[in-house]
C-alpha positions in Angstrom: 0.0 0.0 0.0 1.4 3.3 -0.7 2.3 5.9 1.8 0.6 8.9 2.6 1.7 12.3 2.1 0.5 14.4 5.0 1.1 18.6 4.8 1.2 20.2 8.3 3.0 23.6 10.1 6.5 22.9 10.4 7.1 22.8 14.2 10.5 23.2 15.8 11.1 19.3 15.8 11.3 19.7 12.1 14.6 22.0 11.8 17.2 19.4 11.4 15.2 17.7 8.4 14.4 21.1 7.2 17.8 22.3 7.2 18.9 18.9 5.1 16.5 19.3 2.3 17.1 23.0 2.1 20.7 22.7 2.3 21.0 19.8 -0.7 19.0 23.1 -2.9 21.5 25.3 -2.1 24.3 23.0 -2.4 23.0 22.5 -6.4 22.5 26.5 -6.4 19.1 26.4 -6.6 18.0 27.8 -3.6 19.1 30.4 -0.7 21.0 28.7 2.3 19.0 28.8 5.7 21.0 28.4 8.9 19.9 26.0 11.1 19.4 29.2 13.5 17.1 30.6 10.7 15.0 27.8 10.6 14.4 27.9 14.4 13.5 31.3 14.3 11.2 31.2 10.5 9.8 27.9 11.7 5.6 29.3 12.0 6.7 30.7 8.4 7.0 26.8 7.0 5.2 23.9 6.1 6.2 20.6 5.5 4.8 17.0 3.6 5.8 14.0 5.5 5.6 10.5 4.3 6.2 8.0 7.0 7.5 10.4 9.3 9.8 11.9 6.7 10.1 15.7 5.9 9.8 15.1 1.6 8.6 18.4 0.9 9.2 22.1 2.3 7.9 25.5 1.7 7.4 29.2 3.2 5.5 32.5 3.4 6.8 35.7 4.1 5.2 38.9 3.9 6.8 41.2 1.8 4.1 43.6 2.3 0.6 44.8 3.6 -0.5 43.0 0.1 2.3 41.0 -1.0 4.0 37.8 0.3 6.8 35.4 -1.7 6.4 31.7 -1.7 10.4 31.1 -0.3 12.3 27.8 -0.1 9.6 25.5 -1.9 11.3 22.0 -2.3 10.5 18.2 -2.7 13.2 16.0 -1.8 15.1 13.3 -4.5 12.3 10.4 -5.3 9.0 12.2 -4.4 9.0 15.0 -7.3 6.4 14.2 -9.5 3.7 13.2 -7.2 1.8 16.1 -6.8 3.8 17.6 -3.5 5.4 20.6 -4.7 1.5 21.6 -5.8 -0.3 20.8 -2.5 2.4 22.6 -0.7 1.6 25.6 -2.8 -1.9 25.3 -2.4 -1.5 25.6 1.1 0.6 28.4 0.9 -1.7 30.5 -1.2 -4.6 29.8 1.1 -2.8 30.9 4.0 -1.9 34.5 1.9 -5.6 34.0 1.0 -6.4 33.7 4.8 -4.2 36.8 5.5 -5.9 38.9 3.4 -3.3 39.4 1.4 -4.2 39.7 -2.5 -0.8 38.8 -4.5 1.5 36.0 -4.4 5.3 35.8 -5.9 8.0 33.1 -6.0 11.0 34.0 -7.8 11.7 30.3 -9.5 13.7 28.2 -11.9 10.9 26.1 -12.3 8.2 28.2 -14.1 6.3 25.4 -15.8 5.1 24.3 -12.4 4.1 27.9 -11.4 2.1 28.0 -14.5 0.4 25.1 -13.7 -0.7 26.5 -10.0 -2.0 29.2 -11.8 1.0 31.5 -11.8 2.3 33.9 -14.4 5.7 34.9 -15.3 5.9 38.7 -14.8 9.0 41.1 -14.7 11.0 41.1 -11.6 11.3 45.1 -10.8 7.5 44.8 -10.2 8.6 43.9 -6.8 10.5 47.1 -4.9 9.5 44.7 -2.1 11.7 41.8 -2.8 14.7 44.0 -4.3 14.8 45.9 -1.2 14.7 42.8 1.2 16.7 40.3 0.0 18.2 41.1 -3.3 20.2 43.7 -2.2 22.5 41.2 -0.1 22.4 38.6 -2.8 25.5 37.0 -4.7 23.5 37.1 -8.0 21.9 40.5 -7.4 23.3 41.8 -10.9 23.3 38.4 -12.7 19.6 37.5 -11.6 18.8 34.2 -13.0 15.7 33.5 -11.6 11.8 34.0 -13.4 9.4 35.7 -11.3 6.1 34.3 -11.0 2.4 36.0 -9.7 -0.7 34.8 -8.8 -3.4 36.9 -8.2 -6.1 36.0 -5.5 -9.8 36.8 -6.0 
């Protein structure tokens, strides 16, 4: 029988697997480091799949914004992309922005098919002072931005 993929809050139980699957992302280049200190203090800002008592699948919110938040550190781990994951994560991350009120999602992304499937589109990047002013100022590829930002819309 196959397992069961259960998303849930990340508590802080979850920071060692959390750091793990972040930390083989960043390691490919494809993702931002997070500390293990970060974690611990972002932790209400994630949400996890688990199979088996496994963290497979990771994701986060943060408010960029009275009406914008980014989808941050979205990953499935090696063996469980393709199953749907990576989309039920998102799901649940656009309802809690949904939740919050708040009426626009981004997620800067080398993975726009998938966006587009969520309902995402691809959308120029200096739309967001937000983001720039956040986090792109202290990052490595600030000037040689590789990454495709994405939007949904909430109604």
């Amino acid at each position: 029988m196959p397992a069961v993929a259960v998303s849930r809050r990340a508590t802080l139980k979850d920071v060692e697997q959390l750091y793990l699957l972040i930390d083989d992302y960043a390691r490919k280049g494809i993702m931002l480091p997070r500390s293990r200190k970060a974690l611990e203090r972002l932790i209400d800002d994630f949400v996890v799949t688990e199979v088996d008592g496994t963290i497979v699948g990771c994701g986060s919110l943060c408010k960029l914004g009275d009406e914008l938040v980014e989808i941050r550190s979205l990953g499935i781990a090696e063996g469980y992309k393709g199953q749907g994951l990576g989309s039920m994560l998102v799901r649940q991350l656009v309802e809690e922005a949904r939740a919050l009120g708040i009426p626009k999602v981004m997620a800067l992304t080398y993975e726009v098919s998938f966006f587009l499937k969520s309902g995402f589109d691809v959308v120029e990047k200096n739309i967001f002072p937000e983001k720039v002013w956040t986090d792109c100022v202290n990052c490595a590829k600030q000037h040689a931005c590789d990454e495709i930002a994405v939007l949904k819309i909430l109604d």
